[in-house]
C-alpha positions as CSV (number, residue, x, y, z in Angstrom):
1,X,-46.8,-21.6,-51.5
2,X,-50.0,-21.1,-53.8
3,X,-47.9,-20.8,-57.0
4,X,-46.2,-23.9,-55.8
5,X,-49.2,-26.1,-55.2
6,X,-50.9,-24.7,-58.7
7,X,-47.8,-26.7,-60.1
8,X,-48.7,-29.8,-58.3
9,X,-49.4,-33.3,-60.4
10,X,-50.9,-36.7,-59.9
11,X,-49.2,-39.0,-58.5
12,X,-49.7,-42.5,-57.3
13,X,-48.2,-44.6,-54.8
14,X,-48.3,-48.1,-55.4
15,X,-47.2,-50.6,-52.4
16,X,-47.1,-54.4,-53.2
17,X,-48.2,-57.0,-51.1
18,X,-47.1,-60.8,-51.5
19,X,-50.0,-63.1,-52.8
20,X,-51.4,-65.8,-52.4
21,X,-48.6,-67.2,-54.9
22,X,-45.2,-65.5,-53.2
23,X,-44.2,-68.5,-52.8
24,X,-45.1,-71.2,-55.0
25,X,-42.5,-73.0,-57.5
26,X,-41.0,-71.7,-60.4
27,X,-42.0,-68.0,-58.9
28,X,-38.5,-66.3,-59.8
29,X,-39.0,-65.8,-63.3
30,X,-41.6,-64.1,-63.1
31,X,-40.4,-61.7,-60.2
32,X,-37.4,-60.8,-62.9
33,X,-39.8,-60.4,-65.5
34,X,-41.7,-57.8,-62.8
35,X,-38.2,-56.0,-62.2
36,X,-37.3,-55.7,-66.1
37,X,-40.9,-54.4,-66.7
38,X,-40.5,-51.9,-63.9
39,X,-37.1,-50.7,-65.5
40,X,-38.5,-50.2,-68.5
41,X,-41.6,-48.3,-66.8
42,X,-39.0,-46.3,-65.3
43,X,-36.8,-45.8,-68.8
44,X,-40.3,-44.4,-70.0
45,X,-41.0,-41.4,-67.1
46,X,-44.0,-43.3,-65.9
47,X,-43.0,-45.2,-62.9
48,X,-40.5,-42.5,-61.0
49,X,-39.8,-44.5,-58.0
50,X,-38.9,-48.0,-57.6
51,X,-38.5,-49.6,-54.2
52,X,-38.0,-53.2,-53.7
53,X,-39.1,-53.6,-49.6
54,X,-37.4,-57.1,-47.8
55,X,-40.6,-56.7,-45.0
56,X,-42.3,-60.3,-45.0
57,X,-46.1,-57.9,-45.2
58,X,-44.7,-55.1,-47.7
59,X,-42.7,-56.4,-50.9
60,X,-42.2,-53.4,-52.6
61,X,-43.4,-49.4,-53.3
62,X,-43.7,-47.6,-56.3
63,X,-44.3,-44.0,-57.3
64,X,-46.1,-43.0,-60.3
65,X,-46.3,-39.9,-62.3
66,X,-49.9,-40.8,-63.3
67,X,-53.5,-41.2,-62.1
68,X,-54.7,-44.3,-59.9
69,X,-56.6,-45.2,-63.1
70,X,-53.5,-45.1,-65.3
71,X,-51.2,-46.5,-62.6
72,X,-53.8,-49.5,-62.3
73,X,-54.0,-50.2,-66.1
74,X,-50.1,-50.2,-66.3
75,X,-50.4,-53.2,-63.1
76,X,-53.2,-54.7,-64.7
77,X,-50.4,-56.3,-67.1
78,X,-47.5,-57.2,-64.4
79,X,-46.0,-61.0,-64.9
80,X,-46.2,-60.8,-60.7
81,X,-50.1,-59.5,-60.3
82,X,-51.6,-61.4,-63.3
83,X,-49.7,-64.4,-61.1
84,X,-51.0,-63.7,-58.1
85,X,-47.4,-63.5,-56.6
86,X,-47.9,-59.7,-55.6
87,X,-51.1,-57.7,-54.8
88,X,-51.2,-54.1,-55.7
89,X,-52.7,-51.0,-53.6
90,X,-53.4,-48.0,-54.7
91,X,-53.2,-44.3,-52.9
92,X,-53.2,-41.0,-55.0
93,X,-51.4,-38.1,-54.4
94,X,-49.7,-34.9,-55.7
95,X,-46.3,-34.1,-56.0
96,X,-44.4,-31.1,-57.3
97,X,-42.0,-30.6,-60.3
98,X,-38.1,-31.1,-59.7
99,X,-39.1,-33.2,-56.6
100,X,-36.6,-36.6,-56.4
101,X,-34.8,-38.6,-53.8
């Protein structure tokens, strides 16, 4: 187990709240813009996990293979957070090579 967790990473999990603009007119473009950014986050290695949640408090999670700092700068540019459609919170962690779903 200590060789393991020498090998362990930052990660960050992201969860995403509606805002104060969830639900205003004309919102839909900019949620697809928010999903074609995440897929390319994801093409790149930097967002590993992408989780679209239907709960009216949680709208979606996301796992990161960086730092709270990097994770923020990379949702400091989001269509849906620069909106206000979604609000972003942060929680680090550590994670393991190889680990998936």
């Amino acid at each position: 187990m200590r060789a393991l967790l020498n090998t362990a990473g930052p990660y960050t999990l992201l969860i995403l709240r509606p805002g104060p603009n969830r639900h205003m007119e004309g919102v839909e473009p900019i949620i697809w813009e928010h999903g074609r950014r995440n897929m390319r986050l994801r093409a790149e290695g930097s967002l590993a996990i992408v989780m679209p949640v239907g709960d009216p408090e949680v709208s979606g999670i996301g796992i990161f293979r960086v730092s709270v700092d990097e994770a923020k700068a990379l949702m400091d540019d989001d269509p849906c957070v620069l909106a206000g459609v979604l609000v972003p919170e942060y929680h680090a962690g550590m994670s393991f090579p190889g680990d998936s779903l």
